[in-house]
Structures are given as structure tokens and as C-alpha cells.
N, C-alpha and C positions, 0 to 999 in steps of 0.2 A: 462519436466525439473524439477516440483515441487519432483517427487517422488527420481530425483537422487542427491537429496540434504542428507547432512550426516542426519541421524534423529532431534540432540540437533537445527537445523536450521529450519528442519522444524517444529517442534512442535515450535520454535522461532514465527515464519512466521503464523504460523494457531493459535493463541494465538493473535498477532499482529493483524488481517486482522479480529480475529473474534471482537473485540473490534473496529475498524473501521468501521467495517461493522454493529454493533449493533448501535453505534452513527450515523451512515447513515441513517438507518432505523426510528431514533426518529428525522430526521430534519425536521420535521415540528417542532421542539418544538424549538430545541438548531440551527436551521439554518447549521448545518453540515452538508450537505450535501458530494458524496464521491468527486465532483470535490473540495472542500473547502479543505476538509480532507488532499487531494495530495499537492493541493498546501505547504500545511503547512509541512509534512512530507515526500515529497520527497526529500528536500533538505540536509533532514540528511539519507535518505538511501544509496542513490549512490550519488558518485561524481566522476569527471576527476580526472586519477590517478597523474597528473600533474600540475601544474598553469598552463590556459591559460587567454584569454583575456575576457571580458566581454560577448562580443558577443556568444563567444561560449560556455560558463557556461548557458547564458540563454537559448541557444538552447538546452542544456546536460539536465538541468532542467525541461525544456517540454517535452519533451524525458521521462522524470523519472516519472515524474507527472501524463503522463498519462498512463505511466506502472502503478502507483501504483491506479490510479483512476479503471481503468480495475479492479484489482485484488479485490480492495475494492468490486465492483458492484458484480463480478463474487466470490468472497471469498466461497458462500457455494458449486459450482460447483469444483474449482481448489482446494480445501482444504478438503473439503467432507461434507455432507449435514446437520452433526453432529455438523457442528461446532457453532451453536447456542447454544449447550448442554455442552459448555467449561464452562458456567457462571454455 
């Protein structure tokens, strides 16, 4: 899926995730870990394209969280092995 994104998106996404991924890598220091990381910043990547009720926002949000935790872990697989080399 990653590759059939327009380009400006994904260089967006592999810029994003390698920055995630580098603050992952130093939580021993700063406690970021990637599940800490998701929680903080799934909330602003997706959301329901509509109001719903509570319930189902927090479910949408776990859902996201752990899309974006995955990504973070996985960032130099899904993104390319390179992408420590954006710094």
C-alpha cells in the first residue's frame, strides 16, 4: 500500500515514521517508547470521517494507535532500510 501512495505523501510518511522511529530507538533516555509515541499521534493522523459517539472514537483510536505503533517498530522495513540516513 505504502508504495501506491502519490510520492509528496510518501516522502511525508518516511520523514514522519523515520523521526518516530529514531525517538524509539533513544527510550531508554526520553521514555518514548513506539506504543507511547502512537498513543500521542494517532489521534491526529486518522479519524472518523463523521461525529460519532465516544465509544466508537476510542475504538477508531486503538485501531490507529496500533496501526501507527506497527509502522513506527517496522518504519525501516515498510519505508526502506535507509531511512536512518534522512537525518
Amino acid at each position: 500500500l505504502v508504495n501506491q501512495l502519490p510520492e509528496a505523501n510518501l516522502i511525508l510518511l518516511r520523514h514522519l515514521f523515520g523521526v518516530l522511529h529514531h525517538i524509539d530507538q533513544n527510550s531508554g533516555v526520553n521514555q518514548m517508547n513506539a506504543f507511547n509515541l502512537a498513543l500521542c499521534i494517532a489521534p491526529n493522523m486518522l479519524w472518523l470521517p463523521s461525529p460519532t459517539g465516544p465509544e466508537e472514537e476510542s475504538r477508531s483510536t486503538k485501531k490507529v494507535a496500533l496501526l501507527v505503533q506497527f509502522l513506527i517498530e517496522n518504519s525501516a522495513e515498510i519505508f526502506g532500510g535507509d531511512i536512518a540516513s534522512l537525518f
